[in-house]
N, C-alpha and C positions, 0 to 999 in steps of 0.2 A: 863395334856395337851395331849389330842391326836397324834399320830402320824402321818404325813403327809404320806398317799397311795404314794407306788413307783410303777413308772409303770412294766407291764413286758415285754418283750425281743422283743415281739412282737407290743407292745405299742411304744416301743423306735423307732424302724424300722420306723413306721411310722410319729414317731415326727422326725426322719432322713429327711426320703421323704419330709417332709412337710418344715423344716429349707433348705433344700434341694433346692428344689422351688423358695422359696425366695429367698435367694442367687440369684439363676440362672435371679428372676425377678431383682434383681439389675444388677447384670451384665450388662443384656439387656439393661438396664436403660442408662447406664454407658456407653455404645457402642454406642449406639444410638444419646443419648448427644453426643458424640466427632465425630462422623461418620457425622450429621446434620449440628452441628456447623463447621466443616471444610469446607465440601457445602455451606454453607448461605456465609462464609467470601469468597470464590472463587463467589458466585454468586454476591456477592454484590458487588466484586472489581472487579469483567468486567463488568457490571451494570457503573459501575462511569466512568470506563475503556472509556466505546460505549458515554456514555451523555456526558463527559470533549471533545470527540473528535467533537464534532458539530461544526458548524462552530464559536464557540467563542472564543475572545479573547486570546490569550497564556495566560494572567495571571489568567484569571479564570477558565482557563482546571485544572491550578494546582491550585488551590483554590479548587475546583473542591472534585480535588485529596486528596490534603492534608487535606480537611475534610473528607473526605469517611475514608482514615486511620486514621487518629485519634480515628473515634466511631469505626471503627474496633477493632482500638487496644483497647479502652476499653471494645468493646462488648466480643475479645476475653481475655479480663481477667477475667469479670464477669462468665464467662464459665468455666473456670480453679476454680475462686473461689467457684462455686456453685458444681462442680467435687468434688474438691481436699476438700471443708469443709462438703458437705454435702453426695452428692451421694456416696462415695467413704468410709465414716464413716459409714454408710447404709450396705453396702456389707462388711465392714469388722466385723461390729458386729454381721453378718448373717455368714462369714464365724468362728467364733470366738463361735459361740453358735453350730456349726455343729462338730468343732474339739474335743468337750467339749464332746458331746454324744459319737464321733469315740474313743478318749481316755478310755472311759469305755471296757476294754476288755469284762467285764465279761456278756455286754449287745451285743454289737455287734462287736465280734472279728472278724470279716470279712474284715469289711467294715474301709478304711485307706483313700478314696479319695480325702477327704480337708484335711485331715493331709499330702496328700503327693504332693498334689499341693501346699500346704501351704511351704512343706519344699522347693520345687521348686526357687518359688518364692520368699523364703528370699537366698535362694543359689543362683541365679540370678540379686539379686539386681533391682528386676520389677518397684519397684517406682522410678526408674530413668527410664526407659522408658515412662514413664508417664511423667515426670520431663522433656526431650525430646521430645517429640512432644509438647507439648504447646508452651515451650522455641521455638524452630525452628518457630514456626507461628508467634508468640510474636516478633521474632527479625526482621522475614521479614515484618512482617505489621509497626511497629518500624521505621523499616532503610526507608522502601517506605514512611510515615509520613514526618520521616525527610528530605528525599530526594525531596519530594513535596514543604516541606516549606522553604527549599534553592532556588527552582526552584525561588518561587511566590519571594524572597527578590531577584534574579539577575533577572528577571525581571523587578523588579521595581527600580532597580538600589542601594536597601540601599544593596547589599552583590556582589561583582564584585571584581573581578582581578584586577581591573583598578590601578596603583602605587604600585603594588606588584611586584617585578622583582627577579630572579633571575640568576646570573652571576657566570656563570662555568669560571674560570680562570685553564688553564694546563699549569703550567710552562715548558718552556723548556730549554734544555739541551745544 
């Protein structure tokens, strides 16, 4: 059986540059999705925001409302999902094949840069910032959702204060 050609020192360099790249195109990837989608849910909740305030009805502003957050909230989970399962598996197998050539001393003892953002990163604990922001969008489009579809039931009278009392008694002395 033959033996598979290893590249040389100079070869590897440029398979660096080249894993290199990629990476960097995920990244991009990666920013761009979260940077866009944060924009589209802000454009699209004062979008509902301007239309619910027309001159209609109270119960259909929040009708209105409480559908625009709801595909919100879905749209921005689909976002998180397509990140978190796909984009984000993408860049880590690009940063995971670049660690791999930096670990060879004996090809490029120089060069440490995804091995030391790599250490960075798990000393930081970064996927909890990732883990945080979506959470943070997720609960405010969430709480607005639910906030909306309280509105639409006391306006239509099935959800109201109405024989609910509460009675502060201070005894005294």
């Amino acid at each position: 059986m033959a033996a598979i050609p290893q590249p040389n020192s100079g070869d590897k360099f440029e398979l660096w540059k080249e894993y290199e790249a990629i990476a960097m195109h995920f990244n991009d990837l990666i920013i761009r999705l979260r940077i866009q989608s944060v924009g589209g849910v802000a454009a699209i909740a004062t979008i509902a925001g301007i239309v619910s305030n027309r001159d209609e009805a109270i119960g259909v502003r929040w009708e209105i409302l409480s559908g625009a957050f709801l595909i919100l909230t879905l749209f921005w989970l689909a976002v998180w999902i397509l990140d978190h399962g796909y984009y984000n598996k993408l860049l880590s197998g690009a940063v995971k094949a670049i660690v791999e050539i930096e670990r060879d001393d004996t090809v490029l003892p120089r060069i440490k840069m995804s091995m030391t953002i790599e250490e960075q990163f798990n000393r930081g604990r970064g996927i909890w910032a990732q883990r945080i922001f979506y959470s943070i969008v997720f609960l405010v489009l969430s709480a607005s959702a639910v906030f909306s579809l309280c509105q639409i039931g006391r306006q239509s009278g099935a959800y109201s204060g109405d024989g609910v009392s509460v009675e502060l008694k201070i005894p005294s002395k």
